[in-house]
N, C-alpha and C positions, 0 to 999 in steps of 0.2 A: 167544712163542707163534706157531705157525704160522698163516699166511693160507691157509683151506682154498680150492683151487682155483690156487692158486700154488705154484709150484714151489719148492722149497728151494731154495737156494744158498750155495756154501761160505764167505760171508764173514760172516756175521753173527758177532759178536765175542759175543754170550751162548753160542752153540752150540759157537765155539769151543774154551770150556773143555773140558779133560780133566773126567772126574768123577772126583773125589778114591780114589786109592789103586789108579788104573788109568794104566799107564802104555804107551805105543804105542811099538813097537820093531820093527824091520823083520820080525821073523815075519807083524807083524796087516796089515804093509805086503804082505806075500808074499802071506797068504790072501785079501787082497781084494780084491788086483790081478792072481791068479791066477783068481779068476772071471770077472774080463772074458774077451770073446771073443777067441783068438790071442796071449795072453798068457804069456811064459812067460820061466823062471828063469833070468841070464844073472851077466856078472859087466861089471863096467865100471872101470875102472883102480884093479882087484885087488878091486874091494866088489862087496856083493850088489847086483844089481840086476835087473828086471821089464823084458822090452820087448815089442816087437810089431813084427813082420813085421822085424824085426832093428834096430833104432829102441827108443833107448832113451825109458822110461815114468819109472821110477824107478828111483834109485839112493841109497844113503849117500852124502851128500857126503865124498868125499875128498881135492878139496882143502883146501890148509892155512889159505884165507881161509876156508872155512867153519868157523861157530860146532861145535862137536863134539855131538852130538846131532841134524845135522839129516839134510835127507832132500830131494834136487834132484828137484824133479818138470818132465816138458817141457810146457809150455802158451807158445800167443800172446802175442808181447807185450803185446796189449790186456788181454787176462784176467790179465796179471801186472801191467800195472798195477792194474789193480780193485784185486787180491790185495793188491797193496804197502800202497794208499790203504784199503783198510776197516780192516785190521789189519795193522802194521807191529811188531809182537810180535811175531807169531804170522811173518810171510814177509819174506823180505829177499833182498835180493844182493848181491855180492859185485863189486869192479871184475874180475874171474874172469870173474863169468857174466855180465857185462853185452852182452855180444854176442847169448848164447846166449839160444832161445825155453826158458828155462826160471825156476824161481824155486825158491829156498831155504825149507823150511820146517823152524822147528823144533819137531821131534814132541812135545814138553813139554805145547805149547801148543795141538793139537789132537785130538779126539776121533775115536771111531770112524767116525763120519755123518762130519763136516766131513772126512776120510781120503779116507771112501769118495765124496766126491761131487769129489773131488779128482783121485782117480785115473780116475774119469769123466770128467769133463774133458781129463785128458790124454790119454788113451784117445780120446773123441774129434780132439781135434786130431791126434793120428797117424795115425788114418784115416778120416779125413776124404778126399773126395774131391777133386781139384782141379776147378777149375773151369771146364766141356766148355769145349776149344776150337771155333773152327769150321770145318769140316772143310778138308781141304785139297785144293788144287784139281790137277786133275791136270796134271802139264806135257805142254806139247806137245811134240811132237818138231821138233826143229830140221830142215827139209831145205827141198829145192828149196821156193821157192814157184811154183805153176803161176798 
C-alpha cells in the first residue's frame, strides 16, 4: 500500500509483480519511454532501443550474457546497486556490464508502474545536469612586465 505523501519507487518487490496474463515486451517499453521528453526510437547493436540526446535509455539486451527476455536500462551505479539489493529477481548483471552505468532487467518480472518509474530514472540520469563548475578565470597575457 502506498505511503501517501511519499513518493513511489521502483523497488518494492510487491509492486514488482506483473499482474497476471499481462506481459511487458519492448512495444510498452517504446510507448513509455517515448513520452519522456527528447526521447526517441533508435537501434543499439542491431536491437530496438530508446535514447535521448543520442545516449542510449534502453535497449533489449543483446548480449549473449544476458538472460533472453531482458531489457538494459542506463542508470548510476548507486541506484543499480539499490536496484540489485531490493530485488535480485527481478535486475541483474552481467560480467558484460559491469563497467557500464547500466543494469539488466528481466521484463517477466516487472509491471507497468515499476517500467515506468524505471525509465524515469534513466531519463533522469541522462539529463541531468553536471555539476556548475567555477568559472574560469581569464589568462593574462604574457608580455613585458613594466
Amino acid at each position: 500500500m502506498p505511503i501517501p505523501g511519499r513518493k513511489r519507487t521502483v523497488s518494492p518487490t510487491e509492486s514488482s509483480r506483473p499482474m497476471p496474463g499481462r506481459t511487458i515486451d519492448f512495444d510498452t517499453v517504446r510507448k513509455i519511454g517515448l513520452a519522456l521528453p527528447g526521447v526517441e526510437e533508435s537501434t543499439a547493436y542491431g536491437s530496438p532501443a530508446l535514447k535521448v540526446r543520442g545516449k542510449l535509455l534502453a535497449c533489449i539486451a543483446a548480449h549473449r550474457s544476458a538472460e533472453p527476455g531482458s531489457l538494459v536500462v542506463s542508470v548510476d551505479f548507486d541506484d543499480r546497486a539499490e536496484l540489485l539489493a531490493a530485488d535480485p529477481d527481478v535486475y541483474y548483471v552481467t560480467d558484460h556490464y559491469v563497467g557500464n552505468n547500466s543494469v539488466l532487467v528481466r521484463l517477466s518480472g516487472v509491471n507497468v508502474d515499476v517500467l515506468r518509474d524505471l525509465l524515469g530514472m534513466a531519463h533522469k540520469f541522462l539529463t541531468r545536469k553536471a555539476a556548475p563548475r567555477s568559472p574560469a578565470r581569464k589568462r593574462r597575457k604574457l608580455g613585458p612586465r613594466k
